[in-house]
C-alpha positions in Angstrom: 0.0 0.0 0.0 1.0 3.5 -0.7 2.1 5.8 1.7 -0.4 8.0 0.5 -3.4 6.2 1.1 -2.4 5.4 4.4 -2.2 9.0 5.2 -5.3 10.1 3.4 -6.7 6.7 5.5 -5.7 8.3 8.6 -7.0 12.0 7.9 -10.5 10.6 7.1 -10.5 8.9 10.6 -10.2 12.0 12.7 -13.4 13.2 11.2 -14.7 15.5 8.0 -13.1 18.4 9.7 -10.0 18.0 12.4 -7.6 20.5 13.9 -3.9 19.9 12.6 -3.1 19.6 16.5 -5.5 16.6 17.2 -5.0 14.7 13.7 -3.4 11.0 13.8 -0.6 12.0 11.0 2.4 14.5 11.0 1.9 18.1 10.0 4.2 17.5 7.2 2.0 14.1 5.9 -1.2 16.8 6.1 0.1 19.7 3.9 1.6 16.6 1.4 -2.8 15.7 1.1 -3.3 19.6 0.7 -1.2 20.0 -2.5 -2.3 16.7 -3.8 -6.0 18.0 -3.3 -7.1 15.6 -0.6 -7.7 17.5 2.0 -8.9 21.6 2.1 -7.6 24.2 3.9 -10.9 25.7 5.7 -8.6 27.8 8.2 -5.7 28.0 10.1 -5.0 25.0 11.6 -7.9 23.4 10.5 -8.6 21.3 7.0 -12.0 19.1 5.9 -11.3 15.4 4.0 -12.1 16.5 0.3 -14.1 13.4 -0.3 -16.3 13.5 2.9 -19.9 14.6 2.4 -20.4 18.2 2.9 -22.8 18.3 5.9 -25.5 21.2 6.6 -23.9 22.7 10.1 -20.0 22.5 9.2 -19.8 26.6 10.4 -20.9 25.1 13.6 -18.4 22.3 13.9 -15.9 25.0 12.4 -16.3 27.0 15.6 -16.4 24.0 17.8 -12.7 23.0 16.8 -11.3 26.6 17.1 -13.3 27.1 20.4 -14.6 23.8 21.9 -16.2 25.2 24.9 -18.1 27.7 23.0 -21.8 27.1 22.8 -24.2 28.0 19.6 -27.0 30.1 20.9 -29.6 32.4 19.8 -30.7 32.6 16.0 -28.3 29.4 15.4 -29.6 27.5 17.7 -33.3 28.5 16.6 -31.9 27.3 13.1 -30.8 23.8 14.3 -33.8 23.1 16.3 -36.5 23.8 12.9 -37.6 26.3 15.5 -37.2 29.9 12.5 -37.4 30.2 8.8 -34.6 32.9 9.2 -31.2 32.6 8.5 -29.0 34.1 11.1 -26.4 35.2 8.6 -24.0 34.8 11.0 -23.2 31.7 13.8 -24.2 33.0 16.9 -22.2 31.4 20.2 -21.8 32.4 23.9 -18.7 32.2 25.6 -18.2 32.9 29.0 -17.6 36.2 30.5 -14.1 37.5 30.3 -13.1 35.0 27.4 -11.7 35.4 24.3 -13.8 35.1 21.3 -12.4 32.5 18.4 -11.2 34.3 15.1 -12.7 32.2 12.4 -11.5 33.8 8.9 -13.6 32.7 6.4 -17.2 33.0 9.1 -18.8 35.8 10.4 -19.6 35.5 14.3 -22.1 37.3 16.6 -20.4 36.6 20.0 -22.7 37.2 23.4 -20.7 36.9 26.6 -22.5 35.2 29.8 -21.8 33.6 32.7 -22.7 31.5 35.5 -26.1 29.5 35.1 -26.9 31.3 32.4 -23.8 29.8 30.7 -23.9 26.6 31.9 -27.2 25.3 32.0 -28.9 23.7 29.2 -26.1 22.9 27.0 -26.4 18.9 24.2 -23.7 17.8 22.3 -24.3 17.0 18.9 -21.5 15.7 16.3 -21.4 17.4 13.0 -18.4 16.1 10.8 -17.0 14.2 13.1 -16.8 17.0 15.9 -19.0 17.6 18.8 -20.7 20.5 18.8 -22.3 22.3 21.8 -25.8 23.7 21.9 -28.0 25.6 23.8 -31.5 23.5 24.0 -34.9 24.4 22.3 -36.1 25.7 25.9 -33.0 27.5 27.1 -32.4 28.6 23.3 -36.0 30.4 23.6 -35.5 31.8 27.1 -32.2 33.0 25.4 -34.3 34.8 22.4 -36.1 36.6 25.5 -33.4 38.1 26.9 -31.4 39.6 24.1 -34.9 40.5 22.3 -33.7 43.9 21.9 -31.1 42.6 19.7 -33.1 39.6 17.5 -36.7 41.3 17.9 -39.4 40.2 20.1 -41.7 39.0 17.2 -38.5 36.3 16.1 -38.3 35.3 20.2 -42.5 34.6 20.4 -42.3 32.8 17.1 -39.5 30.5 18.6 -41.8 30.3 21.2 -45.0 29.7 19.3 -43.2 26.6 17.3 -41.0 25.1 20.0 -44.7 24.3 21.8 -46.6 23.5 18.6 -43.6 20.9 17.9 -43.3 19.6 21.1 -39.3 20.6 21.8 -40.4 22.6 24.7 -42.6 21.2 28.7 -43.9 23.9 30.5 -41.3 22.8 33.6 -38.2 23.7 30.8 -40.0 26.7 29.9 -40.1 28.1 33.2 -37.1 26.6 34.4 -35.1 28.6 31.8 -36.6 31.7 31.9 -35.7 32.0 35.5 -32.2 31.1 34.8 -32.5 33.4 32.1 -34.1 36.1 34.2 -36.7 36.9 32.2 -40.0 35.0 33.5 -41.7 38.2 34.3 -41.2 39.4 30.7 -41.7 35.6 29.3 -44.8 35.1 31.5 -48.0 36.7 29.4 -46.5 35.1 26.5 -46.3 31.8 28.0 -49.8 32.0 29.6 -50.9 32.8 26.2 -49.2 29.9 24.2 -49.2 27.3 27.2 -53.5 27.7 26.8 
């Protein structure tokens, strides 16, 4: 067997997308599959197997490897969970307070800053290209649209709202639960007494 193939072997097992730091071959081995057009350079430090399936949230696993403990939030996370029509134009992640944001090149980011509980709590893993990705839930994702409603609108956070209940991503006990983490039940409550009828 060519040494080629073995290399090219070894790149596809780290995943669709992989970090140059975490891959199973040499540095040198990777930017040999670069020029030879088997693997792509999607930023620094970080390349996609050429003949992998493209897959419909690489931006998010793109930010997970250059920021693992990031977390997708707001209008990204509304797109993941079917819960908006809209496209965020942007991937939208939370990173705690007094961290520093990832520089992604080739994506635009809309970075929101929290911390404690409101960080913390309500965070799945999903695996998108062979990298876990973290995301805010459909519950805390919609408490979340709540809070920076100044920023996304209040009609986009009550349509979240309206859809996460219609399709059953959302109990009442989240609902709540997240809002006060969020602090933002008094503002949440006439909606949710209004959609939870």
């Amino acid at each position: 067997m060519k040494p080629g193939r073995k290399a090219n072997r070894n790149a596809a097992k780290a995943g669709a997308l992989f970090r140059v730091r975490s891959a199973p071959i040499h540095r040198v081995g990777i930017r040999k599959l670069a020029r030879e057009g088997h693997l792509i350079q999607m930023g620094r430090g970080v390349y996609r197997v050429a003949a992998a399936p493209l897959e419909s949230h690489e931006d998010l696993a793109l930010v997970a490897l250059r920021k693992p403990e990031a977390v997708v939030c707001l209008l990204s996370a509304l797109r993941f969970h079917e819960l908006t029509t809209e496209s965020p134009g942007a991937v939208w992640i939370a990173v705690e307070s007094h961290s520093r944001p990832p520089v992604i090149e080739s994506l635009r980011l809309k970075v929101h800053y929290l911390s404690g509980p409101s960080f913390r709590e309500g965070i799945e893993t999903h695996v998108f290209a062979g990298v876990p990705v973290r995301i805010y839930s459909a519950a805390k994702t919609v408490a979340d649209c709540f809070k920076f409603r100044n920023q996304i609108g209040t009609k986009t956070a009550v349509e979240a709202l309206k859809d996460a209940w219609k399709k059953r991503k959302v109990t009442t006990d989240d609902l709540y639960h997240f809002a006060r983490v969020c602090r933002v039940l008094n503002v949440m409550r006439p909606y949710l007494e209004g959609v939870l009828e």
